[in-house]
PDB file of N, CA, C and O in Angstrom:
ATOM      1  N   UNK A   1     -97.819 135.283  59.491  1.00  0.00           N
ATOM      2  CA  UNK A   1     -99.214 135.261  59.873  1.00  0.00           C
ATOM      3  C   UNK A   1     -99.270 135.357  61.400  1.00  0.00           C
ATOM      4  O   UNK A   1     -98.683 134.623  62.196  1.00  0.00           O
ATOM      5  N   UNK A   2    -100.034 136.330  61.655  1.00  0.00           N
ATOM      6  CA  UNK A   2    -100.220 136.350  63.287  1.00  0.00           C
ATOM      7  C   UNK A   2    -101.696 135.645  63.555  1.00  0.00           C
ATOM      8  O   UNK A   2    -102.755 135.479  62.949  1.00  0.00           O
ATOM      9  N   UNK A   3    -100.976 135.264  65.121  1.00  0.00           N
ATOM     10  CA  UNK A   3    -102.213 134.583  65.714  1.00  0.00           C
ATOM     11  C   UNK A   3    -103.758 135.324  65.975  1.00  0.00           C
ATOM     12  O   UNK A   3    -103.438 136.319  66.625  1.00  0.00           O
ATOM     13  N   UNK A   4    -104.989 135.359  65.844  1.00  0.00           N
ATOM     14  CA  UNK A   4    -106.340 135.754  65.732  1.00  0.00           C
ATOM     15  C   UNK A   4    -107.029 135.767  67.017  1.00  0.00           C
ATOM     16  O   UNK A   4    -107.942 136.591  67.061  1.00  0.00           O
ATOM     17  N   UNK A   5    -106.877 135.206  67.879  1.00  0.00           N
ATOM     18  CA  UNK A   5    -107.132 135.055  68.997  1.00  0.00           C
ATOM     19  C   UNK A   5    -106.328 136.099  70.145  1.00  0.00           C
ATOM     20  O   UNK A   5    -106.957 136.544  71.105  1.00  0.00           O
ATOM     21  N   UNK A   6    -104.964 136.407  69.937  1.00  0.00           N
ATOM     22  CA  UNK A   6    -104.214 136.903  70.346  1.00  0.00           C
ATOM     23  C   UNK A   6    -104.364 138.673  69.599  1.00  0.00           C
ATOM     24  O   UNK A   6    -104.642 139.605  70.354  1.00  0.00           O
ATOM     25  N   UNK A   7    -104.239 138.806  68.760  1.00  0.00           N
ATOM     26  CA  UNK A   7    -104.839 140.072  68.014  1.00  0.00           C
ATOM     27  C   UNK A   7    -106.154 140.740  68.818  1.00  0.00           C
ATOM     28  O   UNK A   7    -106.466 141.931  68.795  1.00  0.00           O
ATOM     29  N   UNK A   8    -106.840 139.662  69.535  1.00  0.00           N
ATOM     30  CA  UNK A   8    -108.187 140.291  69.617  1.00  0.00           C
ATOM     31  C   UNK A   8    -107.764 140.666  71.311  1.00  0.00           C
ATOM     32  O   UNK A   8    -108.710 141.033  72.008  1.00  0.00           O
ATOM     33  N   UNK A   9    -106.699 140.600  71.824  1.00  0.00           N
ATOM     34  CA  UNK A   9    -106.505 140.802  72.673  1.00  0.00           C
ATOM     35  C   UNK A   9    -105.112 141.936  73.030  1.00  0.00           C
ATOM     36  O   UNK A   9    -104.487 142.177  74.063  1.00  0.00           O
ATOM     37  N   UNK A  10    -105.036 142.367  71.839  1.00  0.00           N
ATOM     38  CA  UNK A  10    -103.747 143.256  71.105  1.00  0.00           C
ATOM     39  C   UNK A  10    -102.399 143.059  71.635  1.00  0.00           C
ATOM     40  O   UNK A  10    -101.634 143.827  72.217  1.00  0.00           O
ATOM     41  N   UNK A  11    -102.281 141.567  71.209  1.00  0.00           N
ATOM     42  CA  UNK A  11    -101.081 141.452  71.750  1.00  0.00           C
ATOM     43  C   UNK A  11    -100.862 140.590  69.885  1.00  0.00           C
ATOM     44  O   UNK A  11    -101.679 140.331  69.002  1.00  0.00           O
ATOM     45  N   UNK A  12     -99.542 140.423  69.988  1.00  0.00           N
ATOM     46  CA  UNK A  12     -98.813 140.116  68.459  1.00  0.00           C
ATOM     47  C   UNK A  12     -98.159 138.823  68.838  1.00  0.00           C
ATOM     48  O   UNK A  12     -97.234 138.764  69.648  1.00  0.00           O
ATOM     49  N   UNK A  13     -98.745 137.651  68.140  1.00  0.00           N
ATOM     50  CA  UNK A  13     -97.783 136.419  68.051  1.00  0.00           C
ATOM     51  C   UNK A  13     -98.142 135.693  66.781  1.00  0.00           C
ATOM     52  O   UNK A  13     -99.081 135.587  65.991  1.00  0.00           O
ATOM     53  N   UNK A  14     -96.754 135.184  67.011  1.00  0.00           N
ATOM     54  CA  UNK A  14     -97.043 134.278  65.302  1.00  0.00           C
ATOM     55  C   UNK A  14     -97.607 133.180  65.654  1.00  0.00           C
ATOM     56  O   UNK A  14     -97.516 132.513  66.685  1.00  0.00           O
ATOM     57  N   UNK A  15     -98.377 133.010  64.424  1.00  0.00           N
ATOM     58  CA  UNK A  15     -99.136 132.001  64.271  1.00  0.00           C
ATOM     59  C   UNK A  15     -98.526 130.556  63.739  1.00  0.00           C
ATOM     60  O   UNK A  15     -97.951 130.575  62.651  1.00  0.00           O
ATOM     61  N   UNK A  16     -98.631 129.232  64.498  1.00  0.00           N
ATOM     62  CA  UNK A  16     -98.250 127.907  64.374  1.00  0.00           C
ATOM     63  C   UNK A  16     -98.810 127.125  63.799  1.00  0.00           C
ATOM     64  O   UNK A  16     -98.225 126.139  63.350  1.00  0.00           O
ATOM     65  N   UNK A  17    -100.202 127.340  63.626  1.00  0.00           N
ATOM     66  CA  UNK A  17    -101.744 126.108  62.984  1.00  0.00           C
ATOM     67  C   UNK A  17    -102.516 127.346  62.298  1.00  0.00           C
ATOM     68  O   UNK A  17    -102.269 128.536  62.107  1.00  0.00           O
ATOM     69  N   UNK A  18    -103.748 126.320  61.981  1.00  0.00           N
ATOM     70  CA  UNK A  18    -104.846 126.718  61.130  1.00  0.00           C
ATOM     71  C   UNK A  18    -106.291 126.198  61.745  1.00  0.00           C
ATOM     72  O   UNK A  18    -106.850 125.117  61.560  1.00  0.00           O
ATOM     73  N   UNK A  19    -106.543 126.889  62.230  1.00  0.00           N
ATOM     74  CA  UNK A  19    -108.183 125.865  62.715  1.00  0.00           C
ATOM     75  C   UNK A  19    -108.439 125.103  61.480  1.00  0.00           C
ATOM     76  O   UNK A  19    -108.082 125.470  60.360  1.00  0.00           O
ATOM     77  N   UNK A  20    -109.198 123.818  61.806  1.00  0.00           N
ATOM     78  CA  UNK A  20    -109.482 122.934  60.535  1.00  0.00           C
ATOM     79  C   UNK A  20    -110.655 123.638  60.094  1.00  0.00           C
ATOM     80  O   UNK A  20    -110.819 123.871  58.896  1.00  0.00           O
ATOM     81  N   UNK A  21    -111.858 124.157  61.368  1.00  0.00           N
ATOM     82  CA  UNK A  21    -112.956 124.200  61.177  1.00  0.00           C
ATOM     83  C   UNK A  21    -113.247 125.819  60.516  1.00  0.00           C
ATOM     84  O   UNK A  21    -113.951 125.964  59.517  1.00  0.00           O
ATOM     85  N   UNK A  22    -112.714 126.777  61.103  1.00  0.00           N
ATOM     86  CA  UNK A  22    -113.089 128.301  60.700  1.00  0.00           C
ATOM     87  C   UNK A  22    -111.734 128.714  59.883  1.00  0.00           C
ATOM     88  O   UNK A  22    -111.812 129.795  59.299  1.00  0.00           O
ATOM     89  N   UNK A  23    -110.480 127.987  59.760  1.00  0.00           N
ATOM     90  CA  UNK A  23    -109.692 128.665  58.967  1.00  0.00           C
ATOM     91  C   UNK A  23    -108.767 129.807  59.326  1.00  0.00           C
ATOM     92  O   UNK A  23    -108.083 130.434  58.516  1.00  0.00           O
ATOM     93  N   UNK A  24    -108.853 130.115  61.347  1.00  0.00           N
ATOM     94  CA  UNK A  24    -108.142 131.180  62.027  1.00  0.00           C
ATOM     95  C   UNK A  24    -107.047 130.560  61.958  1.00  0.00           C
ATOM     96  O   UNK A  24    -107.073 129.385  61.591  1.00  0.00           O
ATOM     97  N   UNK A  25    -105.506 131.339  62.372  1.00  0.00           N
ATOM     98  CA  UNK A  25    -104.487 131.502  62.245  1.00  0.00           C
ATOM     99  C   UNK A  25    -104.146 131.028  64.028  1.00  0.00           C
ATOM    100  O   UNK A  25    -104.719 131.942  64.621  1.00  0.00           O
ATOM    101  N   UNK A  26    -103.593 130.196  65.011  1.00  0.00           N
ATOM    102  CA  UNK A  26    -103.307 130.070  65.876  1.00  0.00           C
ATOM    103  C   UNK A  26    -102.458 130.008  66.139  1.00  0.00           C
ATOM    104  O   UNK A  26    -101.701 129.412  65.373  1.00  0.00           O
ATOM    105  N   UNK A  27    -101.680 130.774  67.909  1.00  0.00           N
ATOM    106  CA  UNK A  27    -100.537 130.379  67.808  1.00  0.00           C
ATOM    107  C   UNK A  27    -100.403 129.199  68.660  1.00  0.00           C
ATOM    108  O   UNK A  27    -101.447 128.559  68.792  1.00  0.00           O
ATOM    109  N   UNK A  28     -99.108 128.640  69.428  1.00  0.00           N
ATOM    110  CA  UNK A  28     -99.163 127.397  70.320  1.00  0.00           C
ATOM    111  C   UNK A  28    -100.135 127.521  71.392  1.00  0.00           C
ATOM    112  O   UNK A  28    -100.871 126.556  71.596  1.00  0.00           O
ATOM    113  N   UNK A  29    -100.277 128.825  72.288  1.00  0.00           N
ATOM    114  CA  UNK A  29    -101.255 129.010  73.218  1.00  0.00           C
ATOM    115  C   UNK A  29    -102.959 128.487  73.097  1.00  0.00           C
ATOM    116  O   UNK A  29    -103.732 127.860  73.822  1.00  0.00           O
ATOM    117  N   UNK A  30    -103.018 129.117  71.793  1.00  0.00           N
ATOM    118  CA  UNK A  30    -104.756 128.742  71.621  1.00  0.00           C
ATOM    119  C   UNK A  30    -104.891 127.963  70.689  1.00  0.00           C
ATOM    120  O   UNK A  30    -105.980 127.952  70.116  1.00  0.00           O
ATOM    121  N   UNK A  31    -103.939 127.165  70.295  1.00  0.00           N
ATOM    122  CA  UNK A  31    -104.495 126.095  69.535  1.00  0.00           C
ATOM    123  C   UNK A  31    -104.768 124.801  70.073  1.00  0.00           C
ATOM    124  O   UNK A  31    -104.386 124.743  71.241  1.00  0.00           O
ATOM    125  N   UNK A  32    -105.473 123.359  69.512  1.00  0.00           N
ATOM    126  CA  UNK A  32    -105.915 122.568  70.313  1.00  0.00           C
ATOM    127  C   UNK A  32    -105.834 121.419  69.722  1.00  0.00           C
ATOM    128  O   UNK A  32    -105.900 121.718  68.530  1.00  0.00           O
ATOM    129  N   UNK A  33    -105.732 120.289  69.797  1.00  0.00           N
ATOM    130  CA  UNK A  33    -105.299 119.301  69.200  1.00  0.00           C
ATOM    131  C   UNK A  33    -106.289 118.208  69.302  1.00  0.00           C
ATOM    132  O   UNK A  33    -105.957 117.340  70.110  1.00  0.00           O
ATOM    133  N   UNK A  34    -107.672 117.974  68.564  1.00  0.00           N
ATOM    134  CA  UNK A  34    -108.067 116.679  68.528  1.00  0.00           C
ATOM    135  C   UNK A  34    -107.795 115.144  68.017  1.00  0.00           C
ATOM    136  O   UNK A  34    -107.559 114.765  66.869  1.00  0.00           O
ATOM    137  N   UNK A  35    -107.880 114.531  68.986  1.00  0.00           N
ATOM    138  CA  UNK A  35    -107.946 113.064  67.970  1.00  0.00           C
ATOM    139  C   UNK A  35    -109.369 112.090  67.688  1.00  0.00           C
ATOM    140  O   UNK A  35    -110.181 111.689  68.522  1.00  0.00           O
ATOM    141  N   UNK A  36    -109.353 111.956  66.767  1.00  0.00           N
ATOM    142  CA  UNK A  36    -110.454 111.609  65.866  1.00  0.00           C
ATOM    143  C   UNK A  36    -110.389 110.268  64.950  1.00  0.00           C
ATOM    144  O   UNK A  36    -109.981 110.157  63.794  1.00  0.00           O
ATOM    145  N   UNK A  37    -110.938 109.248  65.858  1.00  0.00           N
ATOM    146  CA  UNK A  37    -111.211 107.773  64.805  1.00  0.00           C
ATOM    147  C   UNK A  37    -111.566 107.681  63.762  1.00  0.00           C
ATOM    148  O   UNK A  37    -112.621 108.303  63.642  1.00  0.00           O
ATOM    149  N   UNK A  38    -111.167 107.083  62.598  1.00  0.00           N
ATOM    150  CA  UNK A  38    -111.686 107.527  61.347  1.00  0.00           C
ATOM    151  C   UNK A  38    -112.187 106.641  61.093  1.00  0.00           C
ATOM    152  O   UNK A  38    -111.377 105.720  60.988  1.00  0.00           O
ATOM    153  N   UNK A  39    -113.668 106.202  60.820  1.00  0.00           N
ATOM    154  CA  UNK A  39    -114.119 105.262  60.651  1.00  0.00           C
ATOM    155  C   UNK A  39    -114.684 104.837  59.108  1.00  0.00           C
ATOM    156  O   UNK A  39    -115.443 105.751  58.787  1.00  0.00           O
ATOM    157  N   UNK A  40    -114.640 104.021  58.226  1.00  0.00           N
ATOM    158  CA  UNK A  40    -114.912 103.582  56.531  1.00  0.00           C
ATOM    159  C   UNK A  40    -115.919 102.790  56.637  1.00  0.00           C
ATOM    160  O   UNK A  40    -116.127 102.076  57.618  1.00  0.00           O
ATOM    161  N   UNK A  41    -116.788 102.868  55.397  1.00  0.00           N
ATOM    162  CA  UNK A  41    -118.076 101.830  55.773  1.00  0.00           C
ATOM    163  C   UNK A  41    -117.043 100.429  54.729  1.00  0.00           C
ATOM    164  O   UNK A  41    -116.362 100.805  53.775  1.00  0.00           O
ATOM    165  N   UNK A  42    -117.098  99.041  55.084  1.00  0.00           N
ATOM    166  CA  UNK A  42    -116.375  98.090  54.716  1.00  0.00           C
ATOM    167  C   UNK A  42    -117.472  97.026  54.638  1.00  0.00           C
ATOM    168  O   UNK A  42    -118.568  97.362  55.087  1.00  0.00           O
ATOM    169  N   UNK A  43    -117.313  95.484  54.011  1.00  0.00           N
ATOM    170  CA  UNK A  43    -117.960  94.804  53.912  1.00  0.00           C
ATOM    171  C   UNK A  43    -117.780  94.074  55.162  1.00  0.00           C
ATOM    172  O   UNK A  43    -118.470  94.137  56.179  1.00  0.00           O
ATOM    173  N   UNK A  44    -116.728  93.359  54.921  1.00  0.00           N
ATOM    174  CA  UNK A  44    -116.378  92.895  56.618  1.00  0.00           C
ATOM    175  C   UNK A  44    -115.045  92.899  56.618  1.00  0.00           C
ATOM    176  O   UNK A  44    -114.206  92.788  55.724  1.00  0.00           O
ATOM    177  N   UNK A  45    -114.982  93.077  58.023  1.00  0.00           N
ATOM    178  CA  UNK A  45    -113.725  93.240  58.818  1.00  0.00           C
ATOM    179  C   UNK A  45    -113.619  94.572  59.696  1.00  0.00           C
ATOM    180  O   UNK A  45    -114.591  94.932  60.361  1.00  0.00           O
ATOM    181  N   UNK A  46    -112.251  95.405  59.690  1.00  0.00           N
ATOM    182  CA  UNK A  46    -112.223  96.363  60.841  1.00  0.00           C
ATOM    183  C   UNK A  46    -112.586  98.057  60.082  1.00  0.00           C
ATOM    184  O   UNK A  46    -111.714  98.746  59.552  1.00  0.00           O
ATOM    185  N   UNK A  47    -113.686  98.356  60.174  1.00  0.00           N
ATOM    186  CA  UNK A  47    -114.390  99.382  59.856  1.00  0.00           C
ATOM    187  C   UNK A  47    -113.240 100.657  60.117  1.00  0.00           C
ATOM    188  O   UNK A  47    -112.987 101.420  59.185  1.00  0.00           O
ATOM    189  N   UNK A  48    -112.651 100.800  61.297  1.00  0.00           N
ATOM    190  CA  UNK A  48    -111.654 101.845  61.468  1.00  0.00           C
ATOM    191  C   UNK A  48    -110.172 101.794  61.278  1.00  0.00           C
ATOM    192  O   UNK A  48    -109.511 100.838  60.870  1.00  0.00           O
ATOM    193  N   UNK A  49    -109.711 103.118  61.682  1.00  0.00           N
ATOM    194  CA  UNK A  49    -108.179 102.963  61.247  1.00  0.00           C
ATOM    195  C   UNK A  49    -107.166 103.671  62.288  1.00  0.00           C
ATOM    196  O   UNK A  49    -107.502 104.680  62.907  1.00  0.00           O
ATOM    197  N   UNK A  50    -105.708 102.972  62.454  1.00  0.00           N
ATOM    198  CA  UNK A  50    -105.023 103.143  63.393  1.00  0.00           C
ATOM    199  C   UNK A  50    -104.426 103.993  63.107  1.00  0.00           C
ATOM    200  O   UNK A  50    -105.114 104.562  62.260  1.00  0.00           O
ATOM    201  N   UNK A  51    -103.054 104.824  63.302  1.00  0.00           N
ATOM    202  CA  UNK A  51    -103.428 105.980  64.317  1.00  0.00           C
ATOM    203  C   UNK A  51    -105.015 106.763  64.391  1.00  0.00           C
ATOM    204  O   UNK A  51    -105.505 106.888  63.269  1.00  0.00           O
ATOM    205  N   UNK A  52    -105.587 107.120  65.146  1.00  0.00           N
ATOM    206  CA  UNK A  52    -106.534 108.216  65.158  1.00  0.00           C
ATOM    207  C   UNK A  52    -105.901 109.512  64.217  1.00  0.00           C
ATOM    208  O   UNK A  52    -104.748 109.799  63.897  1.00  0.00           O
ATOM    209  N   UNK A  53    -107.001 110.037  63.986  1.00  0.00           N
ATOM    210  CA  UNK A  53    -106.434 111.801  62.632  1.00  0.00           C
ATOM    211  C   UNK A  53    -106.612 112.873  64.127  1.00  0.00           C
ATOM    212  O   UNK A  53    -107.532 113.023  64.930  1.00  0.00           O
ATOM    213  N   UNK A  54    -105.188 113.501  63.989  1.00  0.00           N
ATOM    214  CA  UNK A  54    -105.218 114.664  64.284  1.00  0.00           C
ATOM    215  C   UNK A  54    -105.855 115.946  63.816  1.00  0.00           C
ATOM    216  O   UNK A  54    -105.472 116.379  62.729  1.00  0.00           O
ATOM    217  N   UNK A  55    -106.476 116.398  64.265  1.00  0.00           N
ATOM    218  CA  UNK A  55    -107.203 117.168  63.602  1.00  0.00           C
ATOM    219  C   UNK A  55    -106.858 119.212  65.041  1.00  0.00           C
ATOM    220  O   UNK A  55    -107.176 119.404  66.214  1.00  0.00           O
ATOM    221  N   UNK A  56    -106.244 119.994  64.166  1.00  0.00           N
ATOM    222  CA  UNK A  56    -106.226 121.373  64.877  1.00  0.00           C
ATOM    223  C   UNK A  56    -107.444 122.138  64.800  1.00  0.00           C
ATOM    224  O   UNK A  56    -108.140 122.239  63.790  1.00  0.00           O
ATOM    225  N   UNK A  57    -107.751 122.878  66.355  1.00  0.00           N
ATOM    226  CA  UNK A  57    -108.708 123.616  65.995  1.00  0.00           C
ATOM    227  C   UNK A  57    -108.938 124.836  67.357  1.00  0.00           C
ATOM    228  O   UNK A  57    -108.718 124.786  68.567  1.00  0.00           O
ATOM    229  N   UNK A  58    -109.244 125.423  66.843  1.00  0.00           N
ATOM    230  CA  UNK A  58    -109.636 127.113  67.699  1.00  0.00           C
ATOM    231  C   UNK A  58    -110.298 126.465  69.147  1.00  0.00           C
ATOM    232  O   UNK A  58    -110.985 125.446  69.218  1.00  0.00           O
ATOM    233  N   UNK A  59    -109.919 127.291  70.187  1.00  0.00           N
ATOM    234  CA  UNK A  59    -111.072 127.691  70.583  1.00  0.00           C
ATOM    235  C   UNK A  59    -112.448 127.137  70.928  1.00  0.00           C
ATOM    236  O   UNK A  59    -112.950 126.262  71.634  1.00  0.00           O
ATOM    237  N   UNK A  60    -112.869 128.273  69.910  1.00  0.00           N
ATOM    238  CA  UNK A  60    -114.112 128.263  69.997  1.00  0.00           C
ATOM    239  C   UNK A  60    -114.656 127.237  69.386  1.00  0.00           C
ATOM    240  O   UNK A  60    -115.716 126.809  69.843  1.00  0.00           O
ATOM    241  N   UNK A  61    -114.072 126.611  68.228  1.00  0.00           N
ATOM    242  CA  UNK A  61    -114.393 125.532  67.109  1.00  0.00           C
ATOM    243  C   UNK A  61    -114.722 124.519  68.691  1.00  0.00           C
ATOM    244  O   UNK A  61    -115.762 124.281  69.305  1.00  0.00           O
ATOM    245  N   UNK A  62    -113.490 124.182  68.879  1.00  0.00           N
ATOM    246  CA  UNK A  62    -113.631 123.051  69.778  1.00  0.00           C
ATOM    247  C   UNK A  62    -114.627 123.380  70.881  1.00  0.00           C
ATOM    248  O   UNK A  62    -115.061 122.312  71.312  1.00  0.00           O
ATOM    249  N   UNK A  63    -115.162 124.404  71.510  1.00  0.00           N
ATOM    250  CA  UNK A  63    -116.484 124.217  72.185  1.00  0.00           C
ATOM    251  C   UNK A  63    -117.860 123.642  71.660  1.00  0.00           C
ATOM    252  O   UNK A  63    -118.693 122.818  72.040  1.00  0.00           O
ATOM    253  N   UNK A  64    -117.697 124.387  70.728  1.00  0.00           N
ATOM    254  CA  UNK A  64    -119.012 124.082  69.555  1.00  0.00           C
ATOM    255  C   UNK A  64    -119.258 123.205  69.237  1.00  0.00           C
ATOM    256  O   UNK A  64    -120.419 122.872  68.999  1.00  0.00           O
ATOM    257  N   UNK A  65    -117.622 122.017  69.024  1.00  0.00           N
ATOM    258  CA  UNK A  65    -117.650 121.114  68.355  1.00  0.00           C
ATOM    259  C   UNK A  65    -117.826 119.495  68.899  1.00  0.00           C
ATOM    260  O   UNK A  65    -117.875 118.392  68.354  1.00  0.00           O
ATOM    261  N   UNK A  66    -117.893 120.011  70.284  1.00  0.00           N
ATOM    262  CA  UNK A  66    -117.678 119.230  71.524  1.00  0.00           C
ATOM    263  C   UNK A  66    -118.826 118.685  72.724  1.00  0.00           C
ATOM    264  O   UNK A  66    -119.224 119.378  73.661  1.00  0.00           O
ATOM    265  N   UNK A  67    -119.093 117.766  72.536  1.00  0.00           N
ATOM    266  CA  UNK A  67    -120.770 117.336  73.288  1.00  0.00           C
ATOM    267  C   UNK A  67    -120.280 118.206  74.514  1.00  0.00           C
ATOM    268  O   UNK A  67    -119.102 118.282  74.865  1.00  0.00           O
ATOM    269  N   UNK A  68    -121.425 118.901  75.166  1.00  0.00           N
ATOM    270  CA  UNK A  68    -121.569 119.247  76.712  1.00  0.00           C
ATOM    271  C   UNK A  68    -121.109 118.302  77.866  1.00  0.00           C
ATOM    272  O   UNK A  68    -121.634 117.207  78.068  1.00  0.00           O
ATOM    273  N   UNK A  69    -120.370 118.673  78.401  1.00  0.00           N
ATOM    274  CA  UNK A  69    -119.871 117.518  79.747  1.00  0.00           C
ATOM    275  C   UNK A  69    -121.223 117.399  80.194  1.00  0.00           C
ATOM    276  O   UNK A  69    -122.257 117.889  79.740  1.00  0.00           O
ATOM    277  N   UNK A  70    -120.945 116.396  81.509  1.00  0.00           N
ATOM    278  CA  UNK A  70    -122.227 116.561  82.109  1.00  0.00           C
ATOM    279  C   UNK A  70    -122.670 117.539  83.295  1.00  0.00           C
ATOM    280  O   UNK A  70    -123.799 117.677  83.766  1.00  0.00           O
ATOM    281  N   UNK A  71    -121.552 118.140  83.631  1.00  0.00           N
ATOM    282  CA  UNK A  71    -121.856 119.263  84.432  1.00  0.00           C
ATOM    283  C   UNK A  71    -122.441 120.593  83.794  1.00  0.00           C
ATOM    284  O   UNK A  71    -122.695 121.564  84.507  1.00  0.00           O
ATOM    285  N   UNK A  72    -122.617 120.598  82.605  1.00  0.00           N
ATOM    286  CA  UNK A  72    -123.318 121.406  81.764  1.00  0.00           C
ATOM    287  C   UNK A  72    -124.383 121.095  81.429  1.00  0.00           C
ATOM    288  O   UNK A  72    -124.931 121.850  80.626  1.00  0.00           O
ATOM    289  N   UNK A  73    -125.082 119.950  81.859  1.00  0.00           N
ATOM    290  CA  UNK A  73    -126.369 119.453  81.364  1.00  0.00           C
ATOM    291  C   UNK A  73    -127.409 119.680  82.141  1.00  0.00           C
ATOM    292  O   UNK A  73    -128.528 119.297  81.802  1.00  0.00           O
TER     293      UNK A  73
END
């Protein structure tokens, strides 16, 4: 599987990940690595969970997916 991002730029590399969000093919260059608290609704006690979830994603996913800094506001 070649990388999608890299294709669109006609160059050929293999692909390492999977965006979680759109399902593109990435290679190490454009892929991106979130971490993400996972939080459970519970009666009482500690609502979240330790490690944080890794979660891979494009790009573009991760702009989209990502509040505006504040220099963008």
């Amino acid at each position: 599987m070649q990388c999608y991002d890299c294709l669109a730029d006609d160059q050929v590399t293999t692909a390492v990940a999977v965006c979680a969000s759109c399902g593109a093919a990435l290679c190490r260059e454009h892929v991106r690595a979130e971490h993400r608290e996972i939080r459970q609704l519970v009666g009482v006690g500690k609502a979240t969970h330790e490690p944080s979830a890794r979660r891979l994603v494009c790009g573009i996913c991760y702009g989209a997916e990502s509040p505006p800094s504040a220099s963008e506001t």
